[in-house]
matplotlib code that plots the C-alpha trace (Angstrom):
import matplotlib.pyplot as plt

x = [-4.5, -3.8, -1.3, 0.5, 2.1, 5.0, 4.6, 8.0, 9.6, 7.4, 8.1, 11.8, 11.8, 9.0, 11.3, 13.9, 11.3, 10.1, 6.8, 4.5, 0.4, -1.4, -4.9, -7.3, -9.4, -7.8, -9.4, -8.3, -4.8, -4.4, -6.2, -3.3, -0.6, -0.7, -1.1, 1.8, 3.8, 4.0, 5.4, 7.4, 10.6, 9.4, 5.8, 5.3, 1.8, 0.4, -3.0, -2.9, -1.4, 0.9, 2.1, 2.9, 5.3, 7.2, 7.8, 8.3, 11.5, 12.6, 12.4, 12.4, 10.3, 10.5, 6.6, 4.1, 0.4, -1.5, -5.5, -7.3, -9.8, -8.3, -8.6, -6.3, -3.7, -5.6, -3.8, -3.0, -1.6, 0.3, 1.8, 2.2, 4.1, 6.6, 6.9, 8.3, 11.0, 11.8, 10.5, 10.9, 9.2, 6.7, 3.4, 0.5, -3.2, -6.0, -8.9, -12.8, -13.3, -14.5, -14.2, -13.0, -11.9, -9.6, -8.3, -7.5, -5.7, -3.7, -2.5, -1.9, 0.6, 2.5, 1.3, 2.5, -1.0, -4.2, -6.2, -9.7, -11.4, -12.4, -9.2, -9.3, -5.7, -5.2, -5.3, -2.6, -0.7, -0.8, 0.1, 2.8, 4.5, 4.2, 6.0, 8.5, 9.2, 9.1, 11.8, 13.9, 13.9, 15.1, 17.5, 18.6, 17.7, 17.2, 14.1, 11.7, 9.0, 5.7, 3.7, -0.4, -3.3, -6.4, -9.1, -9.3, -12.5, -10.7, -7.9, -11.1, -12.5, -9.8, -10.3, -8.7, -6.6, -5.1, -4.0, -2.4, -0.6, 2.0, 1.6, 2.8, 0.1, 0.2, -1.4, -3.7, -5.3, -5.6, -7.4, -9.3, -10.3, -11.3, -13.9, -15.0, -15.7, -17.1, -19.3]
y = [-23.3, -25.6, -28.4, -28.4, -25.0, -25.1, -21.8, -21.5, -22.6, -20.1, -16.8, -17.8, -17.2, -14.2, -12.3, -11.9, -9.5, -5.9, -5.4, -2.7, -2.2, 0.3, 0.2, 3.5, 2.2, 2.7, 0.3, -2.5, -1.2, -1.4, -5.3, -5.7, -3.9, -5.5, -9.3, -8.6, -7.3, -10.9, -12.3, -9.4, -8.0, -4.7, -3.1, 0.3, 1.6, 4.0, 5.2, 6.3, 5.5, 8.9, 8.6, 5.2, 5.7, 8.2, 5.8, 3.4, 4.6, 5.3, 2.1, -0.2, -3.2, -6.7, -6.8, -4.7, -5.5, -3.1, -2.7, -1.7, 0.7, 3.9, 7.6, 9.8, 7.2, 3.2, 0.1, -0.7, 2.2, 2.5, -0.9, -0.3, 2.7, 0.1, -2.1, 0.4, 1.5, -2.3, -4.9, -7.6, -6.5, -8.7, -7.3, -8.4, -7.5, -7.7, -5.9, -7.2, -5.9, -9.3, -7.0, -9.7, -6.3, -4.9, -8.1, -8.8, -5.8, -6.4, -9.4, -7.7, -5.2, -8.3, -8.7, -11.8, -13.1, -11.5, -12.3, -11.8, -9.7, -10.7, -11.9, -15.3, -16.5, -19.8, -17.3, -15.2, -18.6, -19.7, -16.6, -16.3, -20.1, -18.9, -15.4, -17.0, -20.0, -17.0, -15.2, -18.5, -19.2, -15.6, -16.2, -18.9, -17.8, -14.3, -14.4, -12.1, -14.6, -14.4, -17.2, -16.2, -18.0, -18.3, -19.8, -22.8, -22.4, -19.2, -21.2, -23.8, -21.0, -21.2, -22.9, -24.9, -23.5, -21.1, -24.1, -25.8, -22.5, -22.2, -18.9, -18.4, -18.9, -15.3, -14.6, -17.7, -16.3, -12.9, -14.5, -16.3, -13.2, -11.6, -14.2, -14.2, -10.3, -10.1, -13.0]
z = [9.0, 6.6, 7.4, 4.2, 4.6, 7.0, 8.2, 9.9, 7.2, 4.8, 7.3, 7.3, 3.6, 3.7, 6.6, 3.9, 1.9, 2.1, 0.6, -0.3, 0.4, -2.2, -1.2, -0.5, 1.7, 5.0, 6.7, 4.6, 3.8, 7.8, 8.0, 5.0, 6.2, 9.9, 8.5, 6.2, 8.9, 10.2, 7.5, 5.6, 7.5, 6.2, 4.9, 4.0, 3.1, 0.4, 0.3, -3.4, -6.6, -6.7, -3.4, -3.8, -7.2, -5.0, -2.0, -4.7, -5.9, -2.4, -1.0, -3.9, -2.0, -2.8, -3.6, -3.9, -3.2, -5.6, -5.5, -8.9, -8.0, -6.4, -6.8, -9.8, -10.5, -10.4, -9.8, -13.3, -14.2, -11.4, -12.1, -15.8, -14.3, -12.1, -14.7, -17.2, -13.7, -13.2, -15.3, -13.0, -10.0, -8.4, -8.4, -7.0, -7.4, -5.1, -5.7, -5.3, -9.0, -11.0, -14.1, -17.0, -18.7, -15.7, -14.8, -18.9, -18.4, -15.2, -16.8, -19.8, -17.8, -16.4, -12.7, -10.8, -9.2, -8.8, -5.4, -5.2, -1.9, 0.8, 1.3, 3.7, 5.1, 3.0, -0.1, 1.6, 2.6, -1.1, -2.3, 0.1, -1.0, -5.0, -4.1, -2.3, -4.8, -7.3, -5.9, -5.5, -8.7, -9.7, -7.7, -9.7, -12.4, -13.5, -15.8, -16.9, -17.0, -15.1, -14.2, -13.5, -11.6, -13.0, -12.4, -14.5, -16.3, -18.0, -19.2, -20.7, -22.6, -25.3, -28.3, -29.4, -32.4, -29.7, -28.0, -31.3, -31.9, -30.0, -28.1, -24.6, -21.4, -21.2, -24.7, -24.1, -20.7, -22.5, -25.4, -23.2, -20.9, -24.3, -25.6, -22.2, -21.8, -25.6, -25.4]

ax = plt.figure().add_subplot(projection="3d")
ax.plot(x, y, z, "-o")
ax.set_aspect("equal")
plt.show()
C-alpha cells in the first residue's frame, strides 16, 4: 500500500459513489465487484453489454467499469451507447486488450481512464484518487471535459506540427494512437 494515498480519506470520498462492473468473465467481474465493494457505497454487476444498458438506465451509477472484449454488445459500443444517454458519465475501461486500434477507439468514444489487466491495487488506488478528484471538480464545475492517461511514450509519438497546432490532448493521443497502429 502505498503511503501517499490516504486511504480513509480516499474511501470517505469513494463511499459517496455507486459504480457499475461490465465484465463477462465471471470470475473477474466477482475479483472486481468484491474489491469495489470496499470502496463504492453501491456496485452492481453485469455480465454482458445488453444487460448492462438495461440496468444502466435503472440505476444510473456514478461509474461504470466497462471491459472491451465481451460477447453481442462489446465494451465500446456499449459505452458509445451511454455516452449518447449521458454525456458526462464517467467511464472507465479495463480490459487486457493492448489493441492500439481498440484503445484509439475507446478514447475516441470519450472514456475517462483505461486500466490495463492484470489489475494490481496501486492501479486501482490511482484510479480511485483521479475518479474522485474528477467528480470534485464537476462538482464545481460542470464540464464536459475528459482528462486521459496514457502512457507517455504515446503522447512522444506525436510530431511535432500536431503539437504547434493547437488541437486538444484528446485529438493529439488519437493521432498519436494512429501513427502508432499504421506504422
Amino acid at each position: 500500500m502505498s503511503s501517499n494515498v490516504d486511504l480513509i480519506q480516499l474511501t470517505e470520498q469513494t463511499k459517496k459513489l455507486t459504480a457499475m462492473v461490465v465484465e463477462d468473465e465471471v470470475v473477474a467481474n466477482d475479483l472486481l465487484s468484491s474489491t469495489f465493494k470496499n470502496f463504492f457505497a453501491e456496485v452492481t454487476s453485469a455480465y454482458n453489454g445488453a444487460d448492462a444498458l438495461r440496468m444502466y438506465e435503472k440505476i444510473n451509477p456514478d461509474i461504470i467499469f466497462v471491459d472491451i472484449i465481451m460477447p453481442e454488445i462489446d465494451g465500446i459500443e456499449l459505452a458509445r451507447r451511454i455516452r449518447s444517454i449521458n454525456p458526462s458519465q464517467i467511464i472507465i475501461v479495463i480490459s487486457a486488450s493492448n489493441d492500439i486500434q481498440k484503445i484509439s477507439e475507446s478514447i475516441e468514444v470519450g472514456v475517462n481512464s483505461f486500466i490495463q489487466k492484470p489489475i494490481d491495487t496501486k492501479k486501482i488506488l490511482e484510479m480511485l484518487q483521479n475518479i474522485t478528484s474528477l467528480v470534485a471538480k464537476r462538482k464545481k464545475i460542470e464540464t464536459k471535459t475528459f482528462s486521459i492517461s496514457l502512457p507517455l511514450d504515446v503522447y512522444e509519438l506525436v510530431d511535432d506540427n500536431a503539437k504547434a497546432e493547437s488541437i486538444s490532448k484528446n485529438a493529439v493521443i488519437i493521432r498519436a494512437l494512429r501513427s502508432f497502429y499504421n506504422n
